[in-house]
C-alpha positions in Angstrom: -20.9 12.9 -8.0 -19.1 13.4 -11.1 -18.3 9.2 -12.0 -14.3 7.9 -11.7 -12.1 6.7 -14.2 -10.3 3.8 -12.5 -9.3 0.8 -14.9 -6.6 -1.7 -13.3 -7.6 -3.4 -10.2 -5.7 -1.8 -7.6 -6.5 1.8 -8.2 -10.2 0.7 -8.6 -10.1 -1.1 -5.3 -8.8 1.8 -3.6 -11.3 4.1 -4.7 -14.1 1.6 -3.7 -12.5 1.8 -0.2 -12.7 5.6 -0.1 -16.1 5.8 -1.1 -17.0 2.9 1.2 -15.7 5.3 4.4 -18.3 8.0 3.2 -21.3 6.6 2.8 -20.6 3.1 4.6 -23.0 0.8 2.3 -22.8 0.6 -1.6 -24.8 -1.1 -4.0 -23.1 -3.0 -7.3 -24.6 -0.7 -9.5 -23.3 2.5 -7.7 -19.8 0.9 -7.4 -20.4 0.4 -10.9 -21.2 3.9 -11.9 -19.1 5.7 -9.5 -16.2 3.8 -11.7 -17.3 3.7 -15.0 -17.1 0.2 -14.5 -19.4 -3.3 -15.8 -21.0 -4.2 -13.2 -19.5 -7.9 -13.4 -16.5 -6.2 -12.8 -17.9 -4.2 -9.7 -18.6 -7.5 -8.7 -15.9 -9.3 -9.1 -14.1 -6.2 -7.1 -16.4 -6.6 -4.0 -15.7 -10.1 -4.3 -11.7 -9.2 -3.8 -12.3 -7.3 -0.8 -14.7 -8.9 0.9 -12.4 -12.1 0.7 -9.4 -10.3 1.6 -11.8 -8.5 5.1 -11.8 -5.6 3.7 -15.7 -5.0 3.4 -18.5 -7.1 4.9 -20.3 -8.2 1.7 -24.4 -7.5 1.8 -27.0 -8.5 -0.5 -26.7 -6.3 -3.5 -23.6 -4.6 -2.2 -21.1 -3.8 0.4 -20.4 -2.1 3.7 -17.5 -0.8 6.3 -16.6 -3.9 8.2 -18.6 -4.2 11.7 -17.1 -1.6 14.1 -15.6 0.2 11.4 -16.7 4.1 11.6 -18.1 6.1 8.0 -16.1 8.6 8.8 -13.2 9.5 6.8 -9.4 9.8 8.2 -6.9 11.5 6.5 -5.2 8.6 5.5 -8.7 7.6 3.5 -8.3 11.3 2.0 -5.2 10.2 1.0 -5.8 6.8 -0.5 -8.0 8.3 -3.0 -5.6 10.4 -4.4 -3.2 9.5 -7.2 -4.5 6.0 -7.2 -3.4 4.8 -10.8 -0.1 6.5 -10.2 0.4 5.0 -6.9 -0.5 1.6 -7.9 2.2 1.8 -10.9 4.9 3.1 -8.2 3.8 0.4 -5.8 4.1 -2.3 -9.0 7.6 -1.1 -9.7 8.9 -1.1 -6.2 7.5 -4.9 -5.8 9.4 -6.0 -8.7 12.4 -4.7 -6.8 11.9 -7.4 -4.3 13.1 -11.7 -4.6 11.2 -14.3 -3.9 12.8 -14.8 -0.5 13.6 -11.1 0.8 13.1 -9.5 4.3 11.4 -6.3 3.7 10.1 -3.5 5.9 7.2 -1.4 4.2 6.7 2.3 6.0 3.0 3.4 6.9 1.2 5.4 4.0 -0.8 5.1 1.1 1.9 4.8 -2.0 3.6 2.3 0.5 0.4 0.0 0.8 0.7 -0.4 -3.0 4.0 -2.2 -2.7 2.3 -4.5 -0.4 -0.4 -4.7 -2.8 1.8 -5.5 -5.6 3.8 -8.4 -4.3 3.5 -11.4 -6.5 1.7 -15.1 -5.2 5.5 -15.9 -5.8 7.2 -14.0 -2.7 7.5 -15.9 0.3 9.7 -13.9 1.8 8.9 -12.0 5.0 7.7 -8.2 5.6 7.9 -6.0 8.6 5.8 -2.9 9.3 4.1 -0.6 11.5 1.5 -0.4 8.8 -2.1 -1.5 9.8 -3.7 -1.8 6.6 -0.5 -3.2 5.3 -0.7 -5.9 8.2 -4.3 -6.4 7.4 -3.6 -6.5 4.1 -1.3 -9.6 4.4 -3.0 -10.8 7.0 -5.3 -12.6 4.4 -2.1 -13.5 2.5 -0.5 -16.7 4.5 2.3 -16.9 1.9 4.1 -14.1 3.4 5.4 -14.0 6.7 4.4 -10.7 8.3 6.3 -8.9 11.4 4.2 -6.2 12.9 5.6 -4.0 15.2 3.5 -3.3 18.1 3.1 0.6 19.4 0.1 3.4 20.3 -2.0 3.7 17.1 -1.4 6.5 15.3 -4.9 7.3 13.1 -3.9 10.4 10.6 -1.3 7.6 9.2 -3.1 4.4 10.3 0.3 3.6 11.4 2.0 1.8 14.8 4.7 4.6 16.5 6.2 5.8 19.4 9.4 4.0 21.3 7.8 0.8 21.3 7.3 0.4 18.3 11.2 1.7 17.8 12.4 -0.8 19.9 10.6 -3.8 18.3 12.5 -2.7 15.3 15.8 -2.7 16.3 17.0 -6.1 16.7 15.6 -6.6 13.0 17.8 -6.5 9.9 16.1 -6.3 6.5 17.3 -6.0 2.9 14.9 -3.2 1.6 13.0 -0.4 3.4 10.5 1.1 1.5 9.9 4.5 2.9 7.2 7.1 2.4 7.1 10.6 2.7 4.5 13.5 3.0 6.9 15.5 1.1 10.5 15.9 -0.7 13.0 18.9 -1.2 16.4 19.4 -2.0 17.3 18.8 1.7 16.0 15.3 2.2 12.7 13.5 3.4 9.7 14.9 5.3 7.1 13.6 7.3 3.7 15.1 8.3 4.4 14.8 11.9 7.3 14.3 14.4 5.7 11.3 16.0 6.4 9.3 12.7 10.0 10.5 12.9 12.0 7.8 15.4 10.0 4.6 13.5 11.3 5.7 9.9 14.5 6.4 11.4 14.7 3.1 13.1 13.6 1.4 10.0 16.0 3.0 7.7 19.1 1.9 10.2 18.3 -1.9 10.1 18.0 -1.9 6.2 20.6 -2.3 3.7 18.8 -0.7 1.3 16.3 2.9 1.3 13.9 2.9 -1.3 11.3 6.4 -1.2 8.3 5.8 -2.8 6.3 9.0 -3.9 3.7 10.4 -6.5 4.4 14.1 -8.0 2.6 15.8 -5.6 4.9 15.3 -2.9 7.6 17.3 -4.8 5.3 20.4 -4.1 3.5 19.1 -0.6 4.4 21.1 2.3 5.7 18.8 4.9 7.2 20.2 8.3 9.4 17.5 9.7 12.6 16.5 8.3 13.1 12.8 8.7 17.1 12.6 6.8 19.0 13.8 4.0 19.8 12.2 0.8 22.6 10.2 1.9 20.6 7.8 3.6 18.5 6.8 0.6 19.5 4.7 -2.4 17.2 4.9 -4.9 13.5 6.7 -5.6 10.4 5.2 -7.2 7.7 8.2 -8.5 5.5 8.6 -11.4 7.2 12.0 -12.3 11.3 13.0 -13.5 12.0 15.0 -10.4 12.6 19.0 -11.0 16.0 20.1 -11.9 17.3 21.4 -8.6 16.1 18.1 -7.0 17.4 15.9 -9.6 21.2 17.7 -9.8 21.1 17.0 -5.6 19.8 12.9 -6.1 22.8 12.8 -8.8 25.3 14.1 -6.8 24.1 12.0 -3.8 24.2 9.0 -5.8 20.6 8.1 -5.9 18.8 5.6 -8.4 15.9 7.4 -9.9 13.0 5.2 -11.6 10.1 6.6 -13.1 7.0 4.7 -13.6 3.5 5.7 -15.8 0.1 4.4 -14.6 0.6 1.5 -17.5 3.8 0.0 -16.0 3.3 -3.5 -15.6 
């Protein structure tokens, strides 16, 4: 396997995670050479996610949690893609958020980043249908975390279905950050119509709609349309939309902020 090129912590983390579902056990020095990483640093990264429950730490190495299946999901799939980029979109979205906000965070792999991202400062509270946002925070008892309960959905790793909708809707929350499998000139997509009703939900108790994307989903093929641009306030990507798409966000009013892999 031709060796990654991960260097800030998040984007390496991620990676380690994705190679972790294929082969389920790694040693230190393959985390270190799949990265191009020391391997005090490999190690220092196991530590990170073993504390936080992400791997079962083994002599020499890691390995998926007990129960956990070496299979990948397409959500893994997508957590390995875009990682530095995601991580600086997740960064600059987090620095959109005070100390003391209510936030909801929408399942998907750019969206974990913001979760990622939050400072040891914010004590505010999040809600999401997220699991490995909600496992994510779990290890975090700073942050007050509202998980709304539903029938697993595993392509996303996400909660859905009326349930999940209903446990929504007597929330209110400043900020929704919402994902997308893909973006046009018409509005928001989703990979599947099952995500549909909690995204809608979620955008109706915020006061504010943030989309969080990388590039690619300016040219992904997604088939469900979740809303048009009137329902979102501002967008968060590590790319100047294309012209067609950026003359529609101006006209609709929406705050554009693009981030490189070295935002802070």
């Amino acid at each position: 396997m031709e060796p990654l090129r991960y260097r800030d912590a998040p984007a390496r983390k991620n990676a380690i995670l994705a190679l972790l579902q294929t082969t389920g056990y790694l040693t230190i020095g393959e985390v270190a050479d799949h990265l191009s990483i020391s391997e005090m640093t490999a190690r220092r990264d196991l530590r990170k996610l073993a504390e936080a429950g992400a791997v079962d730490p083994v002599r020499g190495g890691i390995r998926l949690p007990s129960g956990a299946e070496a299979i990948p999901t397409e959500y893994d799939h997508r957590l390995s893609a875009e990682t530095s980029a995601k991580a600086a979109i997740g960064r600059a979205a987090a620095a959109m958020i005070k100390k003391s906000d209510v936030v909801a965070i929408d399942a998907g792999t750019t969206t974990y980043q913001v979760a990622y991202a939050l400072p040891d400062s914010f004590v505010g509270t999040v809600v999401t249908h997220s699991i490995p946002v909600i496992d994510l925070l779990a290890a975090r008892p700073s942050r007050r975390v509202i998980a709304l309960g539903g029938e697993v959905f595993r392509p996303s790793k996400a909660l859905v279905g009326s349930m999940t909708s209903d446990n929504a809707q007597g929330l209110r929350v400043s900020t929704f950050f919402l994902g997308a499998g893909g973006v046009d000139e018409r509005g928001i997509y989703a990979l599947a119509d099952v995500e549909r009703s909690v995204k809608d939900t979620l955008m109706n108790i915020a006061h504010r709609v943030v989309v969080v994307i990388d590039h690619r989903k300016f040219t992904s093929a997604a088939p469900v349309l979740i809303c048009d641009w009137s329902r979102i306030d501002a967008i968060v990507c590590d790319a100047a939309p294309p012209r067609d798409l950026a003359a529609v966000l101006q006209d609709a009013k929406v705050e554009v902020r693009v981030v490189n892999e070295g935002t802070a």
